[in-house]
N, C-alpha and C positions, 0 to 999 in steps of 0.2 A: 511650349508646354504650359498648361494654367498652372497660376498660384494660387490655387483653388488651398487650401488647409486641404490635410489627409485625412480620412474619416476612416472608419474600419466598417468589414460586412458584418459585425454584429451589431450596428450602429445605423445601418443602413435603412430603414423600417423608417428610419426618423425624416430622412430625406427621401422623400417619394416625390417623384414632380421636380425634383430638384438634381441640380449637379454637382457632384464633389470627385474628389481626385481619390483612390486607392490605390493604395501599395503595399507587393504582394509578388506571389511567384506562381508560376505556370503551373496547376497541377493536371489539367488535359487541355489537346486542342479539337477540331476540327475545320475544317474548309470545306465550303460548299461553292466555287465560283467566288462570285461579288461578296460572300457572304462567309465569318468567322466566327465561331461562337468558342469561346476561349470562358475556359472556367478556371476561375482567379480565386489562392486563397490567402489569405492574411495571417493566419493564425487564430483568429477569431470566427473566422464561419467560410465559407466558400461561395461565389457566385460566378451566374454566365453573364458574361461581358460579348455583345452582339456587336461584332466590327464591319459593317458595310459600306463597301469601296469607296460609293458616294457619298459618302457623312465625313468621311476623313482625307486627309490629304493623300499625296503621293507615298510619301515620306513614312507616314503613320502607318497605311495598311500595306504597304513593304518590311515595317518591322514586327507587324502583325506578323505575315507570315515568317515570318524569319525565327519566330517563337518556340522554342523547345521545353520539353518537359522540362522543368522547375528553372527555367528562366527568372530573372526579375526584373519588375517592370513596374511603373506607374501607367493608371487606366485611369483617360478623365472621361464623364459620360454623365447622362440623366438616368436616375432611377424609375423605375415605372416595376407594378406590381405584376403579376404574372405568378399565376399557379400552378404552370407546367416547368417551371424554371427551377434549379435545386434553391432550397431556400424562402421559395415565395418571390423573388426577385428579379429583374434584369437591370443590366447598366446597357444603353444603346451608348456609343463610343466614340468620342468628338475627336479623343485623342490618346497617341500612346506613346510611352517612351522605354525605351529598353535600360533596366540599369543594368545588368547583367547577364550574359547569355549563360547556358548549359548544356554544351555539346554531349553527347554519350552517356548522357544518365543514366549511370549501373541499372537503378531498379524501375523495370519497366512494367509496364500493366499487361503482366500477365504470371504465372506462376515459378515460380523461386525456392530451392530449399532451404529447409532453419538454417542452414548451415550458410551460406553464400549471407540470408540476413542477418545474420548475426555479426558476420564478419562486417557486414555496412549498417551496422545497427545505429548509426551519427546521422546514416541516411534515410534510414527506417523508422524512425522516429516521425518523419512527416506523412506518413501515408495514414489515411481514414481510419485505419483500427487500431494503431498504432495511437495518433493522436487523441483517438476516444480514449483509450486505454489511462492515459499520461492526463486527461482533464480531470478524469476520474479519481484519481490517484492525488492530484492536487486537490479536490473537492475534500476527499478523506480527509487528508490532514487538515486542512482547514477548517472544519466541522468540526473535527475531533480538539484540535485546540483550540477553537472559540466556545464549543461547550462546554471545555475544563473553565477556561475562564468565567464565562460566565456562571459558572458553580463555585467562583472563591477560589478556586488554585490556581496557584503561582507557579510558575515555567522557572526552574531550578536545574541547569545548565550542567553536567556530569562528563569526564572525562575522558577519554578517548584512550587513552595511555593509562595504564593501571598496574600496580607492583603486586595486586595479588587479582586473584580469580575467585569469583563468585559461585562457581560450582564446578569447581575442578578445570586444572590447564591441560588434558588430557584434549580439549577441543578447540585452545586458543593459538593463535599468531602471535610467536615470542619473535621480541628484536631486543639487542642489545644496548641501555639505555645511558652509555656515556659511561661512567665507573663507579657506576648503583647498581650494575646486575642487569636481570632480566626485568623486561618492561613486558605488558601483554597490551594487545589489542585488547578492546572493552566487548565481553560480551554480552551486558548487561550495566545499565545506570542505577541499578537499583542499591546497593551498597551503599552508594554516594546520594541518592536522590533522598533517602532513610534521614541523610542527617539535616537537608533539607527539609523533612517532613515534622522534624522536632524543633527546626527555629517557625516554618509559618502554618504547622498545623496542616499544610491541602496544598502537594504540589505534585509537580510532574515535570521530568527529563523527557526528550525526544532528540535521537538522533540517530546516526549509523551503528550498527554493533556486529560484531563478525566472530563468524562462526566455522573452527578449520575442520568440519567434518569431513571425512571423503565419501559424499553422497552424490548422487545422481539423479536421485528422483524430483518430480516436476515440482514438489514440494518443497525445495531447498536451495539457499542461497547461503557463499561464505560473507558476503557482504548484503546488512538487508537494514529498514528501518524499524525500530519501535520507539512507542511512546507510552510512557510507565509514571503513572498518577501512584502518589502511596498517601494514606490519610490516616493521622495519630484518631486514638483514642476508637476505631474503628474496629469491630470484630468481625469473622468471617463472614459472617449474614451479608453484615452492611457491604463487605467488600462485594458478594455475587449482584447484591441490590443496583450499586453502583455501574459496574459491568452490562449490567443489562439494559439500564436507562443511556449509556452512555453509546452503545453498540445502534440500540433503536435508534436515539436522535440522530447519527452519522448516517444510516443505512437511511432514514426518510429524510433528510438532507437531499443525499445524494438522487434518491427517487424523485425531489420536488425541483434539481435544480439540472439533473444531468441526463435530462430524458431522452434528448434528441444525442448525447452518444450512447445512451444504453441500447436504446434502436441503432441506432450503426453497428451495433456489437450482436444484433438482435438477441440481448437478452430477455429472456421471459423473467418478466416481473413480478409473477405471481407469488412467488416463496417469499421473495423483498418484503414485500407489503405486509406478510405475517408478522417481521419480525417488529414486534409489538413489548411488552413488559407485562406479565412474568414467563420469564424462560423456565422448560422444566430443570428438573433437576434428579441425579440418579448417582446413585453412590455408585464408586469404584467396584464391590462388590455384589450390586445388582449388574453393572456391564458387562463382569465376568461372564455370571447367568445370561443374560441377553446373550453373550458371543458364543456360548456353549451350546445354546439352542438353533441359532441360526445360521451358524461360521458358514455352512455349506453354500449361504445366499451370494455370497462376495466373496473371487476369487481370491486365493493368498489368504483365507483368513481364516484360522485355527483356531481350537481353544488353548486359552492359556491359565497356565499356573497361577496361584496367587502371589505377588512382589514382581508379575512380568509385567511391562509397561507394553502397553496397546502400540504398533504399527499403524501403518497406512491403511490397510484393509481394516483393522478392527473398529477405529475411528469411521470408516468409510458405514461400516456394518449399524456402529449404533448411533450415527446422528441419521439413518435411513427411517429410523423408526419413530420420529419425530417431525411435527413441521415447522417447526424453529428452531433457532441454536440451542444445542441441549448442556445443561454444566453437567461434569462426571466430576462427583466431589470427594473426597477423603482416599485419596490413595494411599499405599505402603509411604512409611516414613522412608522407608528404605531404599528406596527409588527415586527418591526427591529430593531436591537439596537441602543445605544443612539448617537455613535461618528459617525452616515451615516449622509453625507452632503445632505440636500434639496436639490431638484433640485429647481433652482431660478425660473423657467416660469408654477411652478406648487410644491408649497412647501408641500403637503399634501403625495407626493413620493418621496422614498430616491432615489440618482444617486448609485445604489448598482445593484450589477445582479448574480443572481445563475447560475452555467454552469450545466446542465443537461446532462447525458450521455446516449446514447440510447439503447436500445436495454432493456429497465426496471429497469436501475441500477439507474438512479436518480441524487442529487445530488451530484457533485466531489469536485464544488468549491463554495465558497458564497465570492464575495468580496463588494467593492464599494468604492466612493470617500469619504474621512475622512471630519469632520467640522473640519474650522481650525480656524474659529474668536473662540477666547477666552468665549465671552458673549450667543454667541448663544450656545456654547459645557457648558456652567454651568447649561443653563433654562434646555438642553435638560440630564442634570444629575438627574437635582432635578423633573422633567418630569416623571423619570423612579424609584424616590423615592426611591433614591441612596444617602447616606451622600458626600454633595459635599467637607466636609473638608478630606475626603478618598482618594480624586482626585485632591488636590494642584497641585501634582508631575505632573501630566496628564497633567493640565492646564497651568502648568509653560513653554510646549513646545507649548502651545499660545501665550503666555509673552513675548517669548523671540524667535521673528527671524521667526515665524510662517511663512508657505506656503502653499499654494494644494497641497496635497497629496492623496495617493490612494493606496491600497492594497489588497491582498486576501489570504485564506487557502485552500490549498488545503489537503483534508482528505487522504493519502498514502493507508488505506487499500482500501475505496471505489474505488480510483483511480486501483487498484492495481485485484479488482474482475473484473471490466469492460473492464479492458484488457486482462486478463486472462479466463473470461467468467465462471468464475464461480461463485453460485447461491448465495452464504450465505459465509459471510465477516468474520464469526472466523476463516476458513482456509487461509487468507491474511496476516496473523500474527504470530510468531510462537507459541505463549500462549494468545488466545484471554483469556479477561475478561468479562464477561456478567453478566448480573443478576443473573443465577443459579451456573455461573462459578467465582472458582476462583483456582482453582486447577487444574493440580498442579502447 
């Protein structure tokens, strides 16, 4: 076998005319006679590796054929250009080496229920839409945290394990935390990220948060990521401001660097490209009206009362009427958790706004302005029949140096289906968690 250094197929453009060594696994084969064309992927791109009997030895093009779907192997060969080839490419094949075979590989090419992938979803993970999906997905967050950065904020690390809840334990994962009580899973960094945002002024949590709903819908995960930027001295304005410039840069990111898996995914790119700065914006109370004229248009979607929060359909209904994400701003206080600042010229609505995504994917982001007088954030504790001695620590960043502030989460995988356009949010993750799932 050469000891050629390994090069990878995204790399490959660079050696044309040239030979290098790649290693990689079998993701199809064919035989024609004398002739193999074996499409090899790395992780980084896939190419056809052209094995003919006469270029290789005995040895070689016997473990040619001996190749099964997702075998591993090193392939040493010459690149040469080819625009019939996936990729632009060929390697013709000097040489090959088997590191590991793959007898019976569950997931074969051809149709499979969710059910069966889900169950091999460790081995779902490598197949084309799959893998588009999960580049995707790393692009988001990587986007998204290099443009917090480079806007000044600081990555302010928040806990996982948490002795109280941020909007009621009616929805969280309690475990018993040694002989302190009850501990929750985090359903939100925001609590904690707050007091981060009053030592450096512009920061942001990200990481898992989990959520014990018993839902079903393709919208829902008990285990999911967000990443929650909260910035002092900040009022509602600035926070939708924010929201919107930061939504854009990710979404033409990911248009500028993720094209060739969007095309895998074929998704039309047309709506992407909208999404530009300024987002409209529509009060909770014009959405009513919008949903009471048009419910009939989207199934499941009735009108509702005022203090009832929007479903799936209703969301579905009013980001239809839009061609970018639309904010629905000033909800019932009533409805929303306890630390949203009143709007002052109408205290019955929080200054809070969900970003709606279109095309039926719904919520991406819920943010709003925080309360930051000390006495109004106790009434609005003991309001939601929450122990306000649980929330000293909370109120002590009242106490002490308190300002306007404002923040939001955005959910990584919802964000992460809507841009990739696909239907149903466990394949945004590489091991969703759902109600019937937790395996493997």
């Amino acid at each position: 076998m050469s000891s050629l250094p390994t090069t990878s197929v995204a790399a490959i453009a660079d050696y044309t005319e040239q030979t290098v060594t790649l290693a990689g696994w079998i993701y199809n084969k064919t035989e024609k006679g004398k002739l193999i064309f074996i499409i090899l992927r790395d992780g980084t791109g896939i190419i056809q590796c052209v094995v003919f009997k006469k270029n290789v030895s005995a040895e070689a093009f016997a473990a040619a054929q001996s190749l099964t779907q997702e075998s591993a192997c090193r392939v040493t060969g010459s690149v040469r250009a080819d625009s019939r080839a996936p990729g632009g490419y060929e390697l013709d094949v000097q040489d090959l080496e088997i590191v590991d075979t793959s007898p019976d590989y569950p997931i074969a090419p051809k149709e499979h229920g969710v059910e069966f992938l889900m169950e091999h979803r460790h081995l779902w993970v490598r197949s084309a839409r799959q893998h588009a999906l999960l580049r995707i997905r790393a692009e988001v967050i990587a986007a998204a945290q290099e443009w917090l950065n480079d806007q000044d904020f600081v990555r302010f690390d928040t806990p996982l394990l948490t002795a109280t809840a941020a909007e009621g334990t009616s929805n969280l994962f309690a475990t018993e935390y040694f002989d302190l009580g009850t501990a929750y899973l985090a359903q939100t960094g925001q609590l904690y990220v707050e007091a981060g945002m009053m030592s450096f002024g512009k920061v942001y949590c990200f990481g898992p948060t989990f959520r014990a709903e018993k839902s079903k819908t393709r919208r829902h995960l008990t285990e999911f990521w967000m990443i929650e930027p909260e910035v002092a001295f900040a009022n509602h304005d600035d926070n939708l401001a924010l929201q919107e410039n930061f939504v854009s840069a990710i979404v033409q990111r990911v248009l500028e660097r993720r094209a060739a898996d969007l095309q895998t995914l074929e998704r039309d790119t047309t709506t992407l490209e909208r999404v530009v700065p300024p987002f409209p914006r529509i009060t909770y109370d014009e959405a009513l009206d919008l949903i009471r004229k048009h419910h009939r248009e989207v199934e499941g979607c009735t009108p509702l009362s005022w203090s009832e929060d929007f479903g799936a359909p209703h969301e579905t209904l009013i980001a239809q009427h839009f061609d970018k994400p639309v904010f629905v701003e000033r909800f019932p206080s009533a409805i929303k958790a306890f630390y949203m600042e009143p709007d002052p010229q109408r205290p019955e609505v929080a200054l809070c706004a969900d970003l709606l995504a279109p095309e039926g994917y719904g919520e991406i982001i819920g943010g709003s302005q925080r309360i930051h007088d000390k006495d109004l954030l106790e009434r609005r504790i003991q309001e939601h029949g929450l122990n306000v001695a649980d929330y000293q620590w909370y109120l002590d960043l009242r106490r002490y140096g308190s300002v306007p502030h404002s923040g939001f989460g955005m959910g990584i995988e919802r964000a992460v289906a809507w841009i990739a356009g696909t239907r149903h949010i466990r394949e945004t993750i590489p091991f969703p968690r759902m109600l019937y799932r937790i395996y493997p």
